[in-house]
N, C-alpha and C positions, 0 to 999 in steps of 0.2 A: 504494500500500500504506500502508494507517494504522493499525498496530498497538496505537500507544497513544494517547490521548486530546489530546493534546498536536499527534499529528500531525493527528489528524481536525479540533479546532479551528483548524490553520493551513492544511489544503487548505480545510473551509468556507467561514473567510475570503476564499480566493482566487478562489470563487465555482462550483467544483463541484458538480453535480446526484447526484455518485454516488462510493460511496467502497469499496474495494476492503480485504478484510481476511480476513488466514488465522486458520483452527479449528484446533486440536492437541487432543487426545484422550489422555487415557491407556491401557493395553493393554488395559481392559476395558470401554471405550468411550466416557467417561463425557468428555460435554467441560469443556475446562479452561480455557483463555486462548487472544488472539488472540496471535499469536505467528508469525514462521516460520523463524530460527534462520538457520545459513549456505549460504553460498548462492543466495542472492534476486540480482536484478537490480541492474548497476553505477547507483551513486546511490541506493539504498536502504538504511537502518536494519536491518538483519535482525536485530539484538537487541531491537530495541522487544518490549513486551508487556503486557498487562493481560489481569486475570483479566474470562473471559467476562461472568458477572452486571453487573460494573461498568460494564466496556462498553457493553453493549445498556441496562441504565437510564441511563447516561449520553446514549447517542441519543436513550432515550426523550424523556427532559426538558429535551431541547434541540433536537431537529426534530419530534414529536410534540405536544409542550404547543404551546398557543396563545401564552403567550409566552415559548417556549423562546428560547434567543439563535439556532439555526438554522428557524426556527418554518418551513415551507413552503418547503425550499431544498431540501430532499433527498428525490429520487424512487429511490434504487433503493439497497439495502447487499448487497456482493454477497462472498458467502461464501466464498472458496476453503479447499476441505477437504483439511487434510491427513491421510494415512492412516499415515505411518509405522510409526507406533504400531500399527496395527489389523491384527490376523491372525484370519482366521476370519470364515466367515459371523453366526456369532453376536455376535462382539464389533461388527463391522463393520455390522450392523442394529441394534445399543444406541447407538451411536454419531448413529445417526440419529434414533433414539428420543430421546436427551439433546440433541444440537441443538435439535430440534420445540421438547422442552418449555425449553428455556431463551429459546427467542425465544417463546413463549406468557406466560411468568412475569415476564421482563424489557422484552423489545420492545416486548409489544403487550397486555401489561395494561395494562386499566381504560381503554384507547386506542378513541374511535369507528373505526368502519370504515373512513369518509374522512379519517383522520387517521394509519392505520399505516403504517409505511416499508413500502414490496414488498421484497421477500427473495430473490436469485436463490443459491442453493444450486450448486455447481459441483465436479465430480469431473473428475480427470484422466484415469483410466481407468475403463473399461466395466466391468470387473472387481468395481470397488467398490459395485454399483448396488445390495446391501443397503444399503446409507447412506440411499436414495433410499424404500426402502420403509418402513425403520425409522422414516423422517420420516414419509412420508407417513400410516404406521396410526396414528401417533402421532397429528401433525394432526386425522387422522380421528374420534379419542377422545372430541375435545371435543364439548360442545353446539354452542360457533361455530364448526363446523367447515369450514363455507360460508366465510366470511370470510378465517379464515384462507388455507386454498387458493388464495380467488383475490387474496392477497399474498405466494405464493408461485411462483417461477417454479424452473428447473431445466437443466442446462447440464454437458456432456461436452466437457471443452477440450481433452483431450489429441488423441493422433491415432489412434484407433480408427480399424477402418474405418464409414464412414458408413452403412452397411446394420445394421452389428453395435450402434450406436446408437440406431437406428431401431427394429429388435426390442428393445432395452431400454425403450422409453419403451411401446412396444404392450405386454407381459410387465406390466409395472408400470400399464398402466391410464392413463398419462399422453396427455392430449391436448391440453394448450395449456400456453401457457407455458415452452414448450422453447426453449432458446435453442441456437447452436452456434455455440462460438467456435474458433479456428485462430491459432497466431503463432507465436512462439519470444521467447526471452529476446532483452532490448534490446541484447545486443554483436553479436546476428546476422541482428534481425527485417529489417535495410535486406537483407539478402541471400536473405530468403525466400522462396521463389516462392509466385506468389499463383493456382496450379491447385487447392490443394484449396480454398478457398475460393472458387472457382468452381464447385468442385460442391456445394459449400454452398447457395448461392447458387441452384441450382438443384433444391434440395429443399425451397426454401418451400413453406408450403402452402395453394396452391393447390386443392387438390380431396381434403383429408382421407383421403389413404390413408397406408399405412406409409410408403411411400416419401417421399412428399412432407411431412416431420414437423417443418423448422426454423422456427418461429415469429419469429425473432429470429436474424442474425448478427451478428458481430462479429469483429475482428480483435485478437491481443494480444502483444505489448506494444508500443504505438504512441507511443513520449516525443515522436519529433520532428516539425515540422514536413514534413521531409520523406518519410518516414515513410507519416504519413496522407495526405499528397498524392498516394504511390507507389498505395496501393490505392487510394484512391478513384479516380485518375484511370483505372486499368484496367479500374473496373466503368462510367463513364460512357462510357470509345471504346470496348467489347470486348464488353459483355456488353448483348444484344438486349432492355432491361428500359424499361419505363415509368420516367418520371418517382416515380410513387408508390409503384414497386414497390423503387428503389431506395431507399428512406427503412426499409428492412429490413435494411440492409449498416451495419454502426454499428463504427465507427474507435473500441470500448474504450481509455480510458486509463489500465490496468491492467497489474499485473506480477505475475508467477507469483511 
């Protein structure tokens, strides 16, 4: 989690591909700062914050510019949204509306195509999946609308059921770039069993139907070494997968 600027420049440092950072919203939709208040996982800053614009031009101009100080070091900035704030399907679609366009204005203006961060956007529950379309028509708006899309991905962390997921992203017209991640917070991820992410895991896809719709798994919150050792070692003795198929199971090192 890198809420504020400070901390983003000292995980780059330490040589991170991917950095993890919460949205807050006010009640009418409108986003405001990365932020996520109390509550977050033991060993994190939950006060940290900066206002959104800052933010994302600060990424801009320092993993996007050619000679940014992060110039080609960061592949992926990955959104977790928070809804507190948002009640209603209308405010809860503005909200995804105001996302789109602040990473359009900030992120990836005036940015080549081969030069923009990818964007994975992340809801906890299913429920909030106006968030998903408000971005998405938004996105859709522009002339670049191509571009943008395919640096954007998309990602249901909580624990819906998997079916009820999968008809979210069919509803929503979403066909790639689905990711699904599964964990708990870091005081209790060593004790989590790792079945639903074995049906994750089992709903790659394969053969383009509803069912088969995770593009991308991942596991979350994984700080420890041991940790990531526990999953991965159950997908290589347990689970009947190729070599290649396994480079789809990604040990996130992220915190809600």
């Amino acid at each position: 989690m890198a809420n504020s600027l400070e901390e983003f420049d000292q995980f780059m440092a330490q040589g991170v591909n991917a950095i993890e950072a919460d949205v807050t919203f006010s009640p009418n939709g409108s986003a405001l700062k990365f932020y996520h208040g109390p509550g977050c996982d033991t060993g994190r800053d939950c006060e940290r914050q900066t206002e959104i614009g800052s933010y994302l031009t600060y990424v801009r101009d320092t993993v996007s510019a050619e000679r940014g100080n992060h110039s080609d070091k960061m592949l992926l900035l990955y959104l977790d949204i928070k809804t507190g704030n948002l009640q209603g399907k209308k405010n809860k679609y503005n909200a995804g509306a105001s996302l789109a366009e602040n990473l359009v204005r900030y992120l990836w203006k005036n940015v080549p195509a081969n030069r923009m961060v990818n964007v994975l956007l992340s809801l906890f529950s299913a429920k909030d999946k106006e968030i998903f379309r408000g971005a998405l028509d938004k996105l859709s708006s522009y002339k670049n609308d191509t571009s943008y899309l395919n640096h954007v991905g998309f990602d249901v962390s909580g624990f819906a059921l998997l079916w009820t997921i999968s008809k979210l992203y069919e509803d929503l017209g979403v066909t790639r770039h689905r990711w699904q991640g599964d964990g708990a917070n870091n005081r209790v991820i060593d004790f989590y069993p790792t079945i639903r992410m074995s049906l994750v895991t089992k709903r790659r896809t394969s053969n383009s139907s509803t069912r088969n719709y995770v593009d991308k798994a991942y596991v979350w919150t994984a700080d420890r070494p041991y940790t990531i050792r526990r999953f991965l070692r159950y997908f290589l003795l347990f689970n009947e997968q190729t070599l290649r198929e396994l480079w789809d199971v990604v040990v996130f090192l992220v915190n809600r």
